[in-house]
GUTI-835622 format. One record per residue (C-alpha): residue in three letters; x, z, y; chain. Coordinates in Angstrom, 2 decimals, always signed. Each point is the difference from the previous one (the first is absolute). Example, Ala and Ser with C-alpha at 12.3 -4.5 7.8 and 13.67 -1.06 7.14 Angstrom:
<node ala, <+12.30, +7.80, -4.50>, A>;
<node ser, <+1.37, -0.66, +3.44>, A>;
***
This chain:
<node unk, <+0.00, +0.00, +0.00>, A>;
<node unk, <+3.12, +0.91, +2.39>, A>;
<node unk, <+1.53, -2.77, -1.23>, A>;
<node unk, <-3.03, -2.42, +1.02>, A>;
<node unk, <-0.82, +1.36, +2.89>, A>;
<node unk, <+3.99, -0.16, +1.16>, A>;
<node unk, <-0.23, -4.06, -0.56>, A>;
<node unk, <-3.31, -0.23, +2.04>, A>;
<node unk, <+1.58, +1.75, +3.14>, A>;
<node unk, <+3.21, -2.13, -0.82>, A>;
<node unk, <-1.75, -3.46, +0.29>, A>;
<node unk, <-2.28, +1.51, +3.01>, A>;
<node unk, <+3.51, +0.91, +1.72>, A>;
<node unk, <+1.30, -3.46, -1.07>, A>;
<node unk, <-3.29, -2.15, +1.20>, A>;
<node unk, <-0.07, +2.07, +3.56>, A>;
<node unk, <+4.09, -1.03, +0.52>, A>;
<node unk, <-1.11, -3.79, -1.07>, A>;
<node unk, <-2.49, -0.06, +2.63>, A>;
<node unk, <+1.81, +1.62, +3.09>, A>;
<node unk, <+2.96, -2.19, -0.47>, A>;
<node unk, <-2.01, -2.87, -0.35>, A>;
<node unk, <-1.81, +1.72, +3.25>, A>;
<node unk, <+3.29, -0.26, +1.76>, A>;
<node unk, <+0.66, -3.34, -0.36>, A>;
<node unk, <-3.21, -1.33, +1.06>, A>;
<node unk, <+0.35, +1.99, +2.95>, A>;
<node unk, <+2.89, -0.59, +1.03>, A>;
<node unk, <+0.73, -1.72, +3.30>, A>;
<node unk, <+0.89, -3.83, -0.69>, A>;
<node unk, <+1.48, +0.29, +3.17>, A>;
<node unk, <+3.11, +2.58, -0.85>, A>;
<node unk, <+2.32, -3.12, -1.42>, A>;
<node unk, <-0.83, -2.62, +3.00>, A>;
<node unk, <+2.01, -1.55, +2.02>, A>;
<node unk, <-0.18, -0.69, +3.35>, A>;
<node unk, <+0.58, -3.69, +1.38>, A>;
<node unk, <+3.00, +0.45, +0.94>, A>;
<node unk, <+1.38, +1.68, -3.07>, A>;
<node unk, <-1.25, -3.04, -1.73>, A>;
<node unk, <+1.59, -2.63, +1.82>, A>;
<node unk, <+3.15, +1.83, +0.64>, A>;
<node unk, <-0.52, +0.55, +3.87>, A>;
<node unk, <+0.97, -4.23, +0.15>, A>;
<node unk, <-1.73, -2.37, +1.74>, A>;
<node unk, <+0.51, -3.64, -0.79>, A>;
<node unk, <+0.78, -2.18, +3.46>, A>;
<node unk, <+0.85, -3.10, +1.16>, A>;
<node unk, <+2.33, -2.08, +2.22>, A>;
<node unk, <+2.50, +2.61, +1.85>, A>;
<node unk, <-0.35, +0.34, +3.35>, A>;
<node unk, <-3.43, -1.67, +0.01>, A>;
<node unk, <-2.62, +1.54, +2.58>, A>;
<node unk, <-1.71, +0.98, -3.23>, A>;
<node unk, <+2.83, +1.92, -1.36>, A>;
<node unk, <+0.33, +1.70, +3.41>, A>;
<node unk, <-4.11, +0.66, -0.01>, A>;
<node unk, <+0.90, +1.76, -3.25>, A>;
<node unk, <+2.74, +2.07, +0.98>, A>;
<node unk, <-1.99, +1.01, +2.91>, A>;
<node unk, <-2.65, +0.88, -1.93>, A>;
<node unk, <+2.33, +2.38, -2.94>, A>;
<node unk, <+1.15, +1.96, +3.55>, A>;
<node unk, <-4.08, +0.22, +1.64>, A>;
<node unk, <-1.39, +1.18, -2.61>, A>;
<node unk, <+2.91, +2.35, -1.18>, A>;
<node unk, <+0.86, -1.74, -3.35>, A>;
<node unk, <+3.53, +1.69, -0.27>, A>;
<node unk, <+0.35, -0.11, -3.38>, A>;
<node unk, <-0.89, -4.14, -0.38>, A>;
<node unk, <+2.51, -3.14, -0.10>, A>;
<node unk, <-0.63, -3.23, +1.02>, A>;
<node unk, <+1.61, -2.65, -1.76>, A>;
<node unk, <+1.05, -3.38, +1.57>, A>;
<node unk, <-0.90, -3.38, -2.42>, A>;
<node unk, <-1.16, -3.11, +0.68>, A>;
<node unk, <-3.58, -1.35, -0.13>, A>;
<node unk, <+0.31, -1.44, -3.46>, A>;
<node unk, <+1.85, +2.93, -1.81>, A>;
<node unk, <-2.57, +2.34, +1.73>, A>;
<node unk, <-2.78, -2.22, -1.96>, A>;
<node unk, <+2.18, +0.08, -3.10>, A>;
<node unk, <+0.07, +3.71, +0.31>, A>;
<node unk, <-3.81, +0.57, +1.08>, A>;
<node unk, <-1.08, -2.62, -3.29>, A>;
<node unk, <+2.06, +2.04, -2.19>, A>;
<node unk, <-1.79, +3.36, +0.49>, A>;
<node unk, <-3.21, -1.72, +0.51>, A>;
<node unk, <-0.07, -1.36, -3.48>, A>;
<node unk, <+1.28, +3.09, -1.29>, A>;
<node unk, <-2.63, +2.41, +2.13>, A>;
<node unk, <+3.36, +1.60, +1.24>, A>;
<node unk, <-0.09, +1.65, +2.90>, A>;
<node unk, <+1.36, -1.95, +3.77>, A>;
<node unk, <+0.15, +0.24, +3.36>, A>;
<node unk, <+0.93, -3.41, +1.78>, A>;
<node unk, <+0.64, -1.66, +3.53>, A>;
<node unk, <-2.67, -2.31, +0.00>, A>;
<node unk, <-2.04, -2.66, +2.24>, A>;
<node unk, <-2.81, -2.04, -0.59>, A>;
<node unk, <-1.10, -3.06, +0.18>, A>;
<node unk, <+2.08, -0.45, -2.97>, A>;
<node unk, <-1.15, -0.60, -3.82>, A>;
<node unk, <+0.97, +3.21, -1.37>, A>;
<node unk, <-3.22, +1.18, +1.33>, A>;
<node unk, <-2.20, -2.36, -2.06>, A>;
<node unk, <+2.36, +0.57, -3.12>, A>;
<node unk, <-0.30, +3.64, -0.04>, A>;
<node unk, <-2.28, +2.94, +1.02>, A>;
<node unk, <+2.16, +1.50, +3.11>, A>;
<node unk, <-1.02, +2.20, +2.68>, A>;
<node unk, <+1.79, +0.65, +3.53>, A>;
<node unk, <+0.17, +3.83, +0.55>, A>;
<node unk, <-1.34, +1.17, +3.10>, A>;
<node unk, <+2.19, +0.15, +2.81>, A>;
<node unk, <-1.91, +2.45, +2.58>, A>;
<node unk, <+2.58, -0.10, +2.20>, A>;
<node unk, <+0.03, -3.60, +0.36>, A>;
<node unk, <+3.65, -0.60, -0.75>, A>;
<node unk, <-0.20, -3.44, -1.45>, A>;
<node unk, <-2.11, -0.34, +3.13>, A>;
<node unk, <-3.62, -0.56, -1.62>, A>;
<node unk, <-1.11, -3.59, +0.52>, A>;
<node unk, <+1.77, -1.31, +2.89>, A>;
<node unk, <+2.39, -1.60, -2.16>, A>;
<node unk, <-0.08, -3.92, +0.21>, A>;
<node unk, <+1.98, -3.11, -1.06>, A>;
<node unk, <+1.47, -1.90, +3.23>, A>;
<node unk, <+1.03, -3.69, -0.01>, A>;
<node unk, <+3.20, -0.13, +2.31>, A>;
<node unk, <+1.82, -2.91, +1.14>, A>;
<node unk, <+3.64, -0.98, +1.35>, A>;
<node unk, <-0.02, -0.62, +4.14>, A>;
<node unk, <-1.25, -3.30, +0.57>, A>;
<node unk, <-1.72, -0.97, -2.66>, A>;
<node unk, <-3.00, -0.58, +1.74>, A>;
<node unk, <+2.00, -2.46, +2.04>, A>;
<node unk, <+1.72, -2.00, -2.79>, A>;
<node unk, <-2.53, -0.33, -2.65>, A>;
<node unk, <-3.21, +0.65, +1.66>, A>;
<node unk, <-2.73, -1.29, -3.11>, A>;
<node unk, <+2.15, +2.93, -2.42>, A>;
<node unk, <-0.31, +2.22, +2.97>, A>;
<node unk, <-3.90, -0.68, +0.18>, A>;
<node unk, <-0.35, +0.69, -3.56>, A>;
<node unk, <+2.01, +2.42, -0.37>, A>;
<node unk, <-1.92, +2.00, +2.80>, A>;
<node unk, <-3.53, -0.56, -1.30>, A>;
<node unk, <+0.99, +0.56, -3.75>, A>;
<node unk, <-1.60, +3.69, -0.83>, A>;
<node unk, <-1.27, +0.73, -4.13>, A>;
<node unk, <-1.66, +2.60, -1.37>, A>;
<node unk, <+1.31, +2.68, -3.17>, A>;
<node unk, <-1.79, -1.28, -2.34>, A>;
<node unk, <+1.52, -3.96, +1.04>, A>;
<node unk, <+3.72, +1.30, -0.56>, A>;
<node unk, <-1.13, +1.67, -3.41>, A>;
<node unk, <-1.13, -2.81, -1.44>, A>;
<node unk, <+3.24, -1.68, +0.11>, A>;
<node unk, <+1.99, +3.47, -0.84>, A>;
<node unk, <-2.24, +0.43, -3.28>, A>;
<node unk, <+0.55, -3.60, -1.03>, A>;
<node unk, <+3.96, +0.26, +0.31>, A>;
<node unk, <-0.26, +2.96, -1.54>, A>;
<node unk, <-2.02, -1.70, -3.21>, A>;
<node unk, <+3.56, -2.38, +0.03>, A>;
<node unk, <-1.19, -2.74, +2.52>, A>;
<node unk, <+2.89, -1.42, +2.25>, A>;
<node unk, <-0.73, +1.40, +3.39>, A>;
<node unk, <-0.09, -3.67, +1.10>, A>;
<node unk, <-2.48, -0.53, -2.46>, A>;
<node unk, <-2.53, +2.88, +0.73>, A>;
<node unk, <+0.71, -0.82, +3.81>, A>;
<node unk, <-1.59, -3.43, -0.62>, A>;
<node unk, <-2.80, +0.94, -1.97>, A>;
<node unk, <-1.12, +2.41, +3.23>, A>;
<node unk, <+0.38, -2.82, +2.45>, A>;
<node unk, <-1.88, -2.24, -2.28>, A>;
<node unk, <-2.88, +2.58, -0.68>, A>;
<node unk, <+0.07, +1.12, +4.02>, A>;
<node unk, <-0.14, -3.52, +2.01>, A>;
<node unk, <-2.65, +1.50, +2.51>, A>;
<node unk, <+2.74, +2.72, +0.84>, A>;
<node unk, <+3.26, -1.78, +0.37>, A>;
<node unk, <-1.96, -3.12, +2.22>, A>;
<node unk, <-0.75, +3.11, +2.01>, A>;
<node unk, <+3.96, +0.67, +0.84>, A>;
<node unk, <+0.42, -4.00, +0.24>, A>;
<node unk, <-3.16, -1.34, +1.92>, A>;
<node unk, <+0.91, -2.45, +2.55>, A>;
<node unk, <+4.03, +0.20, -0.83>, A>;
<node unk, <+2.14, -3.16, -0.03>, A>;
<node unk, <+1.80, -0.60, -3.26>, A>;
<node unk, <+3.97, -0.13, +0.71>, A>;
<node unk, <+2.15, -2.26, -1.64>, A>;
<node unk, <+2.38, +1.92, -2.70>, A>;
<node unk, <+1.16, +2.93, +2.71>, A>;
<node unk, <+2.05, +2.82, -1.22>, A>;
<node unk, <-1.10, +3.44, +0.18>, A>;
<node unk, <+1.27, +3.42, -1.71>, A>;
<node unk, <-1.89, +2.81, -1.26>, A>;
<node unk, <+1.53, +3.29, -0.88>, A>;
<node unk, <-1.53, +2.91, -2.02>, A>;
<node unk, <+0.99, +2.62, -1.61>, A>;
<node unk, <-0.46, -0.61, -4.13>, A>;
<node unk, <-3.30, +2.38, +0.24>, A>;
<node unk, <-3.26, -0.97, -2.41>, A>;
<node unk, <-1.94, -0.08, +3.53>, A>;
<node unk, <+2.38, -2.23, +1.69>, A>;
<node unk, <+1.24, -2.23, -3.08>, A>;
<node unk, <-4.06, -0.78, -0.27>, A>;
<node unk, <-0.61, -0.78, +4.08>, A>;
<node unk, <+3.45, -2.20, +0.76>, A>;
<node unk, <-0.75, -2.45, -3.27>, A>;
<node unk, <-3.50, +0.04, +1.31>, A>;
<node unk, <+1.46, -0.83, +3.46>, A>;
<node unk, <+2.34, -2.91, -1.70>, A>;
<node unk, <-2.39, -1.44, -1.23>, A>;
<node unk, <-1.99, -0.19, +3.08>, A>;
<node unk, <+2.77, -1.33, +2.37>, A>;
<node unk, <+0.79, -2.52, -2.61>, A>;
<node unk, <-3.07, -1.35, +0.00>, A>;
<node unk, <+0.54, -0.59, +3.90>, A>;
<node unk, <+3.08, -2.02, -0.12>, A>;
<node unk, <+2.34, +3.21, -0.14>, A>;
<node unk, <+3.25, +0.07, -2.33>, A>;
<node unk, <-0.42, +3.78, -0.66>, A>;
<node unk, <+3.18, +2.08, -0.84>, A>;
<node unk, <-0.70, +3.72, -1.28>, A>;
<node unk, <+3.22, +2.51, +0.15>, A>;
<node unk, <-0.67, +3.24, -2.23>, A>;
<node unk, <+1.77, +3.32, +1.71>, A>;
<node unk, <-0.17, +3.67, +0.50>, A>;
<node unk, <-2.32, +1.35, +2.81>, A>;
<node unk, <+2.79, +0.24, +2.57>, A>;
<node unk, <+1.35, -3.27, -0.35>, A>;
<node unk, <-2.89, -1.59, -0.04>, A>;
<node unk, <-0.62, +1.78, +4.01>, A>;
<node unk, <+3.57, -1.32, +0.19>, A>;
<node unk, <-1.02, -3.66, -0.53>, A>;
<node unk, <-3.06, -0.42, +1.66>, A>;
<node unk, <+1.81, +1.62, +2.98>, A>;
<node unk, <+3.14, -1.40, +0.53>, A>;
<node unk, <-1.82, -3.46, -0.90>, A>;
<node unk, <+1.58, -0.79, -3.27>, A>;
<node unk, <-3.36, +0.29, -1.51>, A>;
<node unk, <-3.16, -1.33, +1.71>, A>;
<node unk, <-2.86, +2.42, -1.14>, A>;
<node unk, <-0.66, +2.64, -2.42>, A>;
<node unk, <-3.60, +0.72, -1.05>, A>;
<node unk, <+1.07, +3.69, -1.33>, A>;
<node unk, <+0.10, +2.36, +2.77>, A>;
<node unk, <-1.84, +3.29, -1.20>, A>;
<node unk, <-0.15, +1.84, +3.53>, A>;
<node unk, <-0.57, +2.54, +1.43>, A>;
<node unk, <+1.69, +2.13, -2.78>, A>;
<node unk, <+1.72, -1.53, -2.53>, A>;
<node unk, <+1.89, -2.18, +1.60>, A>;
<node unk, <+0.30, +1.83, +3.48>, A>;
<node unk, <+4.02, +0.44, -0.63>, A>;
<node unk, <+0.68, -3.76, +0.37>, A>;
<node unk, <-2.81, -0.61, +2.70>, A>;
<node unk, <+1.59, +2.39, +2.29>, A>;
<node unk, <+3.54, -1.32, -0.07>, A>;
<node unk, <-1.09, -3.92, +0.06>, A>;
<node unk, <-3.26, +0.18, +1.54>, A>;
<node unk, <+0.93, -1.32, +3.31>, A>;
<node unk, <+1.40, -3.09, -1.58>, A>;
<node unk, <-3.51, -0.52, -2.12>, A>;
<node unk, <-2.78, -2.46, +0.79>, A>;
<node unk, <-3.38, +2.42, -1.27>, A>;
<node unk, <-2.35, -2.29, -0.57>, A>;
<node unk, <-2.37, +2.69, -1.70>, A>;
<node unk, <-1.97, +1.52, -2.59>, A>;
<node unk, <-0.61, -2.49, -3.42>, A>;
<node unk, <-1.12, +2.70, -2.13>, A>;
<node unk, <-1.83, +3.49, +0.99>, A>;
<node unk, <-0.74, +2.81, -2.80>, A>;
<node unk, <+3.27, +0.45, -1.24>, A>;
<node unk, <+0.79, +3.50, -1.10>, A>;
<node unk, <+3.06, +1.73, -1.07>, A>;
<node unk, <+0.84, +3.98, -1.45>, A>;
<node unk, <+0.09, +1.54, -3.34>, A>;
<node unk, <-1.33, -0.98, -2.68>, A>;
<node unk, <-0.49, +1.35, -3.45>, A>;
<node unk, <-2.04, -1.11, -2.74>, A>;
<node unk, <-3.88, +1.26, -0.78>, A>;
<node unk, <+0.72, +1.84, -2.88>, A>;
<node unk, <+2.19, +2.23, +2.17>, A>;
<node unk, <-1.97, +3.30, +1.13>, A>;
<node unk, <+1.33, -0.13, +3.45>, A>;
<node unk, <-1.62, -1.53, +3.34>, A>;
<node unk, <+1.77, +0.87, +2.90>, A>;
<node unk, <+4.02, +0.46, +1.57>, A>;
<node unk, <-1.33, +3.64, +0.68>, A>;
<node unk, <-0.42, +0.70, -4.00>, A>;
<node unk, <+3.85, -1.37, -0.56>, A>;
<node unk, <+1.02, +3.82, +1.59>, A>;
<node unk, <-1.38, +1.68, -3.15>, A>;
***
């Protein structure tokens, strides 16, 4: 009877222990092993192009809002991409210098993080279309063109996604201006063709400005032009246009990312204005990330 009665208050004893530990760990805070976002991504940052207006924005932005602890990396646009599809298609965690219009957007599920302090300067930013000094005076139907010519986003895209896919940039460049006569006879109305004259666009080898200057070639060709394109970094490409080596660039991301250059060769730039409004730049991080504004980066 002892004996019996020992083994019931043994598997009681044994039954309460099974349920308080299993109490515990249903109870117990998921959150006591997370991480915070910048313990996952190793306080780095992903940039781009040094000394780009961007990278400054950035660095201004780590010192506002107090993000000792952070590094910003300098890369280029395409090993930035590299980096960003890498994580992406591993849902790895990333923090990257980015801008839109470009077709990263419409590959993947990104997100800008809220900037309340308006460091990346909320939507002023624009892309400029500026010309050597006396343009207008030597090749006045490119100048007339080149001063009405304004796209939308979702224009540019189009040919970004389609390079992208593998299509020569040529290529995708021609299948916009063939799908998007209405728009370019808007830019060319009333123009006299020229007779094989040789102008020189410079970009920078960005997704955004690869897809407008073989849009551009195309169009100028079409007029008579013999179009020569000259692929260089952000400052040279100021360089060019300014000290007349280069007759326009198409590429001019201002007021922020590009300020740098626009300061020192301003004075030497013909502005002839705004081709594409809505352009946005900051930090961006995938959706899957749990994280929506600069402000959360100091936890």
């Amino acid at each position: 009877m002892n004996l019996k009665r020992t083994i019931v208050i043994g598997i009681a004893v044994l039954f309460s222990l099974v349920l308080v530990a299993c109490g515990n760990k249903d109870t117990e805070p998921e959150t006591s092993t997370s991480k915070s976002v910048g313990e996952l991504v190793d306080y780095n940052i992903v940039g781009t192009d040094p000394g780009s207006g961007l990278m400054q924005a950035t660095n201004q932005a780590l010192e506002e809002y107090e993000l000792t602890e952070w590094t910003l990396n300098p890369s280029s646009p395409t090993a930035m991409t590299a980096e960003l599809q890498r994580a992406y298609e591993n849902e790895e965690p990333i923090i990257v210098t980015g801008w839109s219009p470009h077709w990263k957007f419409t590959r993947f599920d990104l997100k800008y993080l809220d900037d309340p302090k308006e460091i990346y300067g909320g939507d002023t930013e624009k892309i400029h279309t500026l010309a050597r000094m006396g343009l207008k005076e030597d090749m006045p139907e490119a100048y007339t063109i080149l001063e009405r010519f304004e796209w939308e986003e979702e224009d540019m895209a189009s040919i970004m996604i389609d390079i992208e896919d593998g299509v020569e940039p040529e290529e995708a460049a021609q299948k916009w201006v063939d799908n998007n006569k209405d728009k370019v006879s808007e830019w060319t109305d009333g123009v006299d063709k020229v007779n094989n004259d040789k102008i020189t666009l410079v970009y920078a080898a960005w997704d955004t400005e690869i897809a407008s200057h073989n849009m551009m070639k195309i169009v100028l060709e079409d007029m008579g032009y013999d179009v020569e394109m000259s692929i260089v970094e952000a400052g040279p490409m100021f360089t060019a246009v300014a000290d007349g080596s280069a007759d326009v660039t198409l590429a001019a991301w201002l007021p922020i990312t590009h300020e740098p250059y626009y300061e020192e060769y301003g004075d030497n730039l013909d502005d002839l204005g705004i081709n594409m409004e809505n352009v946005k730049q900051g930090l961006v991080v995938p959706t899957y990330m749990d994280v929506d504004s600069i402000e959360d980066l100091k936890e």
